[in-house]
C-alpha positions as CSV (number, residue, x, y, z in Angstrom):
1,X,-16.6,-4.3,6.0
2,X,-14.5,-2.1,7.8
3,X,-11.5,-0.4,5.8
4,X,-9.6,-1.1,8.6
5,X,-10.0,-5.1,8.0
6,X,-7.3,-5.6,5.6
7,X,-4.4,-4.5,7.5
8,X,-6.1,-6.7,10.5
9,X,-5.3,-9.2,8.7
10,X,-1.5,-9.5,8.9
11,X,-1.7,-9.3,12.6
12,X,1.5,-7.5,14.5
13,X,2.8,-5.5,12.2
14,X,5.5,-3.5,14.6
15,X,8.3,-2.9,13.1
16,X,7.9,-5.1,9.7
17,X,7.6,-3.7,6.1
18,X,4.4,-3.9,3.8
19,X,4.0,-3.1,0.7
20,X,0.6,-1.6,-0.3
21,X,-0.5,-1.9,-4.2
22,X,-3.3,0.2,-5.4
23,X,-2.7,2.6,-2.5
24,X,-4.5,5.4,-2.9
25,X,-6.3,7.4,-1.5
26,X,-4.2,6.1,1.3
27,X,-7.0,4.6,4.0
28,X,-5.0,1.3,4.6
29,X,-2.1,2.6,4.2
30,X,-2.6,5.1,7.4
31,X,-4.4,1.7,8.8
32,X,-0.8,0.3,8.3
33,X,1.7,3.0,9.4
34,X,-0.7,3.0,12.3
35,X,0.2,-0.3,13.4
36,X,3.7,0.2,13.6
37,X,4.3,-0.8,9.8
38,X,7.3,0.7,7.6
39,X,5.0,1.1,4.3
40,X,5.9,1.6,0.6
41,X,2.8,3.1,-1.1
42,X,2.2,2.1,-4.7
43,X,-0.2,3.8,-7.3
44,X,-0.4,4.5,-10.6
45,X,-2.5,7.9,-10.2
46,X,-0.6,10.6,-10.0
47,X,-3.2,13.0,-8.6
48,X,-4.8,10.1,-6.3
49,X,-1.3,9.7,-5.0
50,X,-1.1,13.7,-3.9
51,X,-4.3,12.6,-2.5
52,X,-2.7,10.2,-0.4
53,X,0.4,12.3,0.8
54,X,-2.7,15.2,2.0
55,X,-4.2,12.8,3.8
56,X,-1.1,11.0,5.5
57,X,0.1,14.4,6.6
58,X,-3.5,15.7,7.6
59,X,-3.0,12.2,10.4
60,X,0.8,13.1,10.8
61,X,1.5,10.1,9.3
62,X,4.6,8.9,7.0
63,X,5.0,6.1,3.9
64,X,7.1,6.1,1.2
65,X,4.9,6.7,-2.1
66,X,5.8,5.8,-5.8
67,X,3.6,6.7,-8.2
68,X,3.7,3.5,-10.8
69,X,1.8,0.4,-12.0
70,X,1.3,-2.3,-9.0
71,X,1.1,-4.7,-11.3
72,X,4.9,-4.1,-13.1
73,X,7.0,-2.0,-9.8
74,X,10.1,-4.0,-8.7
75,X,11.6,-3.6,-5.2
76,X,11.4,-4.9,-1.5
77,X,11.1,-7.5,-0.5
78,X,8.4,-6.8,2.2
79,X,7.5,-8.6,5.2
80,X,3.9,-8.3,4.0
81,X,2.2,-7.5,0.6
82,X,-1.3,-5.8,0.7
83,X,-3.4,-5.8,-2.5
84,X,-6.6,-4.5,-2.5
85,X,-7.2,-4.9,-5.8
86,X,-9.5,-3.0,-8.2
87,X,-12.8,-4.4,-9.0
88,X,-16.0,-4.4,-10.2
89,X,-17.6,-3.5,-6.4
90,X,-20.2,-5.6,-7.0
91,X,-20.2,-6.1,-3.2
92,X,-21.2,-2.6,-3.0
93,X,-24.1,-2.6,-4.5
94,X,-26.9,-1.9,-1.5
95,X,-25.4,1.6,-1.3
96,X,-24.4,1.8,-5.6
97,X,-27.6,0.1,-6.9
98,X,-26.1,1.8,-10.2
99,X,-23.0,-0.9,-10.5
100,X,-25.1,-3.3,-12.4
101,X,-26.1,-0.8,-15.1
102,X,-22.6,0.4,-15.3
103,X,-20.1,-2.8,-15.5
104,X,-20.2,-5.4,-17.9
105,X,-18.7,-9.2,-18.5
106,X,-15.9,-7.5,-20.4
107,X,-15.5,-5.2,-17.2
108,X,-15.4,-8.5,-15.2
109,X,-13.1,-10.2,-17.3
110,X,-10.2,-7.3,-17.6
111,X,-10.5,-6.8,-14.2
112,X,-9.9,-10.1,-12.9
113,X,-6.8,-10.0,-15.5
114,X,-5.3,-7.4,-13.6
115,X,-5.9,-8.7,-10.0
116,X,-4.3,-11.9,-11.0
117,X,-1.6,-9.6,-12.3
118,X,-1.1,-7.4,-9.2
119,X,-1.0,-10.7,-6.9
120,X,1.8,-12.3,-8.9
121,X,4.1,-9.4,-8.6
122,X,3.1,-9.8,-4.8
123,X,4.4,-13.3,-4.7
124,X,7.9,-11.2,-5.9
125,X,7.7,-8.8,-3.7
126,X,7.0,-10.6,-0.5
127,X,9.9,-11.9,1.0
128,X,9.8,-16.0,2.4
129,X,7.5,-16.5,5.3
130,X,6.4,-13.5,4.9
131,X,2.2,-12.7,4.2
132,X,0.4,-11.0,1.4
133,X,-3.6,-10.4,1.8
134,X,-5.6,-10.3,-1.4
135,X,-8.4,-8.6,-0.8
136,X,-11.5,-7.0,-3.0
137,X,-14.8,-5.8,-2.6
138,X,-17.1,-8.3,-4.9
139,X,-18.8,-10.9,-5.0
140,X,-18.2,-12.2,-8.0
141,X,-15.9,-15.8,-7.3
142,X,-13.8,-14.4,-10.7
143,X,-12.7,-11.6,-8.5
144,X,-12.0,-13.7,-5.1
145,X,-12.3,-17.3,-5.0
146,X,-11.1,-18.2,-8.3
147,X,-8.2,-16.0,-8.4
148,X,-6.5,-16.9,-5.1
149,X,-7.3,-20.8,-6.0
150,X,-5.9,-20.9,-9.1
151,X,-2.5,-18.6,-7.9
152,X,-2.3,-21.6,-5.3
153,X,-2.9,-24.2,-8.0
154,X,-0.4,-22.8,-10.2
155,X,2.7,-21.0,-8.1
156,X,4.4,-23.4,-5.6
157,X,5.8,-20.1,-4.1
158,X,2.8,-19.5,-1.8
159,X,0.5,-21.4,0.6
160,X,-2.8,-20.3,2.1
161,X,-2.5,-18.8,5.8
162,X,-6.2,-19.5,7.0
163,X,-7.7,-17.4,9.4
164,X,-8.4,-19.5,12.5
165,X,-11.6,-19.1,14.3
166,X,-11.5,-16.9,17.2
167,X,-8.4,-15.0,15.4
168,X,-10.7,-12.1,14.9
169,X,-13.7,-11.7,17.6
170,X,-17.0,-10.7,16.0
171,X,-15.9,-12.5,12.2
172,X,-16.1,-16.0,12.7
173,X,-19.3,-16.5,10.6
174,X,-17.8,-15.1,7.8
175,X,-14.5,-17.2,7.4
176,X,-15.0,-20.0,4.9
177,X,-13.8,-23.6,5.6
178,X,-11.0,-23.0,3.4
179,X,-9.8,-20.3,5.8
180,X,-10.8,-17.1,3.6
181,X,-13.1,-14.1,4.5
182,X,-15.7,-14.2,2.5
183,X,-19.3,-11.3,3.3
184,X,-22.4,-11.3,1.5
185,X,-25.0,-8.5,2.0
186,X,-27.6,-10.5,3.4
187,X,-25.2,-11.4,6.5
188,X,-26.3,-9.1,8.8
189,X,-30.0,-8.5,9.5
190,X,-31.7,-6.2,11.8
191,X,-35.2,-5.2,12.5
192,X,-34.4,-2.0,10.9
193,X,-33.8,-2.0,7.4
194,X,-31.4,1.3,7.4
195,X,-29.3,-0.9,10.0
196,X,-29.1,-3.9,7.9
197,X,-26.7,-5.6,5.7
198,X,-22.9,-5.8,4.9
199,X,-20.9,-5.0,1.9
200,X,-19.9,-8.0,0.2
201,X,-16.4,-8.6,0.4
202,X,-13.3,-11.2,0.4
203,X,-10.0,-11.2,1.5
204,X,-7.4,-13.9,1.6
205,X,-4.3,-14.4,3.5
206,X,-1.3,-16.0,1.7
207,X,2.4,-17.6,3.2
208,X,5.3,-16.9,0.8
209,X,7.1,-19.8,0.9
């Protein structure tokens, strides 16, 4: 999907403040300042980070960056929370073929043990009514599904904010009935293989309450 797509996903973001966990090396964050957004960029990498300042100033572009853990940083609270969450980019794997031979359950398991980490200090750090997007580049439902459903089970804080059909022209046959984004590889065919496919990917978009 497009690495634009996540920032989509909050809608007008003119003059509202967003958060962005796992930040670097700053493509959604540019996405947000872009649209108008006042953002707070948050990463643990130190050199990722000076990454991310090169390439805001290479687009002329301005965010405040802190260079901490996602999962533990305290501040806000923000009109909007993006986490784009690190994972085992198993939805990447028509352009990786390599990721099965490099991740294993264990991979899967610590992994989804931070995302659910990183979207419970979003809860904190979104302010009420405003949105938080969990978003991550797998298929696996450990790293998607199951995460957002059991946040929702579990903290009476939030609320799912589905996407309505038509929201988004061109990505209606990829939001699920419960309202989430949801791609698979096989979504887009073509005649010509080296035209064909999507990365698999799934995003959901959250009310604080």
């Amino acid at each position: 999907m497009p690495p634009a797509l996540p920032a989509r996903l909050f809608g007008d973001l003119t003059g509202r403040t967003v958060a962005d966990l796992c930040a670097a090396p700053g493509g959604k964050t540019a996405q947000l300042a872009l649209a108008g957004a006042t953002v707070t960029a948050i990463d643990r990498a130190e050199s990722r980070m000076a990454r991310l300042a090169e390439n805001l100033g290479r687009l002329g572009l301005t965010a405040t960056q802190v260079v901490a853990a996602a999962e533990d940083w305290q501040g806000g609270p923000f009109d909007a929370v993006l986490v784009d969450a690190p994972c085992t980019a198993t939805g990447t794997i028509r352009r990786h073929p390599d990721i099965p031979w490099r991740k294993a359950p264990a991979d899967l398991a610590a992994l989804a043990a931070l995302q659910r980490r990183l979207l419970d200090n979003a809860v904190t750090l979104a302010r009420p009514g405003g949105t938080i997007v969990f978003c991550t580049c797998s298929l696996e439902p450990e790293e998607g599904e199951d995460i957002v459903d059991a946040m929702l089970e579990e903290d009476r804080r939030i609320a799912r904010k589905p996407l309505a059909v038509g929201e988004f022209p061109g990505l209606d046959g990829f939001v699920t009935q419960d309202g989430d984004l949801r791609t698979l590889p096989c979504q887009w065919p073509h005649t010509d293989p080296r035209l064909a496919g999507l990365d698999g990917f799934y995003a959901a978009r959250l009310l604080r309450l």
